[in-house]
N, C-alpha and C positions, 0 to 999 in steps of 0.2 A: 494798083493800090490795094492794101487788104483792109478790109471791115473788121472793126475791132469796138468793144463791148467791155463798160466797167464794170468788174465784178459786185458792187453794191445794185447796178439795176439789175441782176438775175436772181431770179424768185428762188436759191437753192441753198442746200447748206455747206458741203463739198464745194471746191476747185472741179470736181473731175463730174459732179451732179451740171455744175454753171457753164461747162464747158460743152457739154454731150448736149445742151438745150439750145446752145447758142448754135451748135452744129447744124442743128435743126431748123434752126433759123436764118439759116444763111450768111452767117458770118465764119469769115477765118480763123480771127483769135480775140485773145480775151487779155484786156488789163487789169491785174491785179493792185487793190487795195486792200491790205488786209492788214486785222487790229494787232498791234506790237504785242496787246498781250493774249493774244491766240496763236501767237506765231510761237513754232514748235516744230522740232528734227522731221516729225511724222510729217505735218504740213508740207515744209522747205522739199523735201522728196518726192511726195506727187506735184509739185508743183513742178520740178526739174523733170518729173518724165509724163509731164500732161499732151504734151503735141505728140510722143508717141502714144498714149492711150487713150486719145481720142480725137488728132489730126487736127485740134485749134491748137496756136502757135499761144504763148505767154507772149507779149510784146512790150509789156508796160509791168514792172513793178514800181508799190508804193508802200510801204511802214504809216499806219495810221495812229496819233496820237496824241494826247493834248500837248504835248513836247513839240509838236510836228509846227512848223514852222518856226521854230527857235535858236537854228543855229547862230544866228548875232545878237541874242539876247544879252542884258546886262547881269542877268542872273546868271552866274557860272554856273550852279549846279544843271539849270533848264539847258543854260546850251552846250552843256557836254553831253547831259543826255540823248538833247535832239542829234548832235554829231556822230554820237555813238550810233542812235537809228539808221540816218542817214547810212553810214560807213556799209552797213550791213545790208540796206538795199543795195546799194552800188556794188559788193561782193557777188549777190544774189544775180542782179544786170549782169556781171562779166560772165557769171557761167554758161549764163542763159542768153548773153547776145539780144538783153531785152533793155530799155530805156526807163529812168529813172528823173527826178528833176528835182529841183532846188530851189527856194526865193530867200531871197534878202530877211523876209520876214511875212509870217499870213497869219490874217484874225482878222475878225470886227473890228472897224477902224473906232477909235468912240475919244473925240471928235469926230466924226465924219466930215473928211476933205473935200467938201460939197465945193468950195468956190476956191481953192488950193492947189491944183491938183499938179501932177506932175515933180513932183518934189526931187530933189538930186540928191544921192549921196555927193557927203563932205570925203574929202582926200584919205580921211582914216578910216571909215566907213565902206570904201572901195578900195581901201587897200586892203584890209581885214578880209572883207566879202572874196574879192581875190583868192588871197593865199587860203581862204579855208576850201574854195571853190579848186585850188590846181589840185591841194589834196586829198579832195573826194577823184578827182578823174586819175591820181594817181592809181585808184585800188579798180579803175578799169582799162587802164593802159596796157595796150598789145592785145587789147580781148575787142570783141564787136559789141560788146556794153559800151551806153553813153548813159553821163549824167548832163544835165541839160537845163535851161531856164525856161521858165514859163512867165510871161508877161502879164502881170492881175490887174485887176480894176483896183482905182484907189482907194473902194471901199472895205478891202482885203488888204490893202500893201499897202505904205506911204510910198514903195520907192519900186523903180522898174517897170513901170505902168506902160513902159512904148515901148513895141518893137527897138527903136533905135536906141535906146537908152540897151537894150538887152544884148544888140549888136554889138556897142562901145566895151559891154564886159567879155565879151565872146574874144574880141579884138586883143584886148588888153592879154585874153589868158592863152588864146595862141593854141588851142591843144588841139589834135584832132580824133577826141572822142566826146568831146565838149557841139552844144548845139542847141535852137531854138524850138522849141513846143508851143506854136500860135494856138491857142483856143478862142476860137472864133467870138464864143459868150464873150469873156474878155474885149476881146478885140472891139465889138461893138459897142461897149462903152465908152475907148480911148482913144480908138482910131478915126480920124477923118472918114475914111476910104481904105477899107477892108483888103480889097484887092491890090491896092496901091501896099497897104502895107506888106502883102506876101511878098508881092513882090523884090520889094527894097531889101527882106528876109535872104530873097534868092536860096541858094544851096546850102545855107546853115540850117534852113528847118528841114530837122529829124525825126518829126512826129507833131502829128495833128490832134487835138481835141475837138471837136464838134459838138453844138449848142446853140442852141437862135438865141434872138437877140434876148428873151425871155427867159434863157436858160429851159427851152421846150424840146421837143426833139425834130432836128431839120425842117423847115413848112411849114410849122407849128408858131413862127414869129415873123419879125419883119426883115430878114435876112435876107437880102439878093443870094442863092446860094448855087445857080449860074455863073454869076463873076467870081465867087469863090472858087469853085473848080474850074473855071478858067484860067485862074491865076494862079492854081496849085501846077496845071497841065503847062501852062508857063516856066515854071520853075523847073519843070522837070519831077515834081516830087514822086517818087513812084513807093512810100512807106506806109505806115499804120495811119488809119484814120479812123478813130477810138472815139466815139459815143460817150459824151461827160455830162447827162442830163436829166430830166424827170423822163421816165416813159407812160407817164401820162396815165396811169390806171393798170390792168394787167398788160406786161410785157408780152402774153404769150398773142395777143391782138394787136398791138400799138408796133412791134419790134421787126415781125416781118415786112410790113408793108413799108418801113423806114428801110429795112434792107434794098426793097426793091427800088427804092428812089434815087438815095445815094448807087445802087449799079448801074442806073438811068445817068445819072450824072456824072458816072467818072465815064460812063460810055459815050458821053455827047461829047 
């Protein structure tokens, strides 16, 4: 498994400054989130030759932006823009053979789905979500880019909140560049049994997020995260497992010794 690192927790201003620290730190590679309106030809190009210029892998791109979770919105103009974004991370994944991801919809829920939860899309709603979803994996078809779901708490989502709910769309859309991204934070809000749930995931998860139950960084909350890489070493998973969380004060203290636990634990 490689160790991988979101570009918001590095203290740097460069792709190629956040990558050379992370080197340093014991990690392989680095997932990229970066603002859609910083995004620019000079950018996109070190980022295409960042693992040759300093041997961390990109693994994870993401377009950040208030548009950003909007592809099913009602408002056409929002969700052609968020489409448009989208479209162009998943160009960026095909070249790069890096992983991208997708939800139904993400914001502050306001109602908050406090005693509601698990909501289903209706038949138009999943069918819609569908066909925008075959058309994003179109513009990574034949390449080792994947776009892929990630399962939110329903305080972010109404809808997609479970593992299995994310499997049913995986099933539905059949493709195989298409796959699941369990982030653990997540997970611990929705899930029974964390473990259980990778498991029933099996070989559709593509990539991991990592985050205690807190949203801390691993051992920092109340997360069995033993059963966690048991049940990753179950599946077989052998891909990125990307740090999605506070690092808790400076990184250049809190980041190595998170390295060494998580190699503890893909080693046991």
């Amino acid at each position: 498994m490689l160790l991988a690192c979101s570009s918001p927790m590095v203290p740097a201003g460069t792709l190629t400054q956040k990558a050379r620290l992370l080197r340093q730190w014991g990690f392989d590679a680095l997932a990229v989130f970066w603002p859609l309106a910083d995004w620019t030809p000079a950018v996109r190009a070190e980022l295409v030759g960042l693992e040759a210029a300093t041997g961390v892998r990109p693994v994870e791109f993401v377009l950040t932006d208030a548009v950003y979770g909007k592809a099913m919105d009602p408002d056409l103009d929002l969700r052609a823009r968020c489409r448009a974004m989208y479209r162009e991370a998943a160009g960026v994944c095909a070249e790069l053979g890096a992983v991208t991801e997708i939800e139904f919809e993400y914001g502050p829920q306001d109602p908050l789905p406090l005693f509601h939860p698990f909501q289903q899309l209706d038949a138009g709603q999943r069918e819609g979500f569908c066909t925008f979803y075959r058309e994003l994996l179109e513009v990574v078809t034949g390449t080792a880019g994947r776009v892929l779901l990630e399962p939110l708490n329903r305080y972010e989502s109404r809808y997609l909140n479970r593992v299995e709910d994310n499997l049913a769309i995986l099933e539905e859309v059949a493709h195989p560049n298409a796959g699941l991204l369990p982030d653990t934070f997540h997970l611990s809000l929705e899930e029974s049994d964390l473990g259980a749930a990778l498991r029933r995931a099996g070989d559709h998860v593509a990539h991991v997020h990592l985050g205690d139950s807190n949203r801390l960084l691993p051992g920092h909350g109340l997360l069995e995260w033993e059963e966690v890489f048991a049940a990753l070493r179950d599946i077989g998973y052998a891909g990125a497992l990307n740090l999605e969380c506070s690092t808790e004060g400076d990184p250049a203290l809190s980041l190595p010794p998170t390295v060494a636990r998580l190699r503890g634990l893909i080693a046991a």
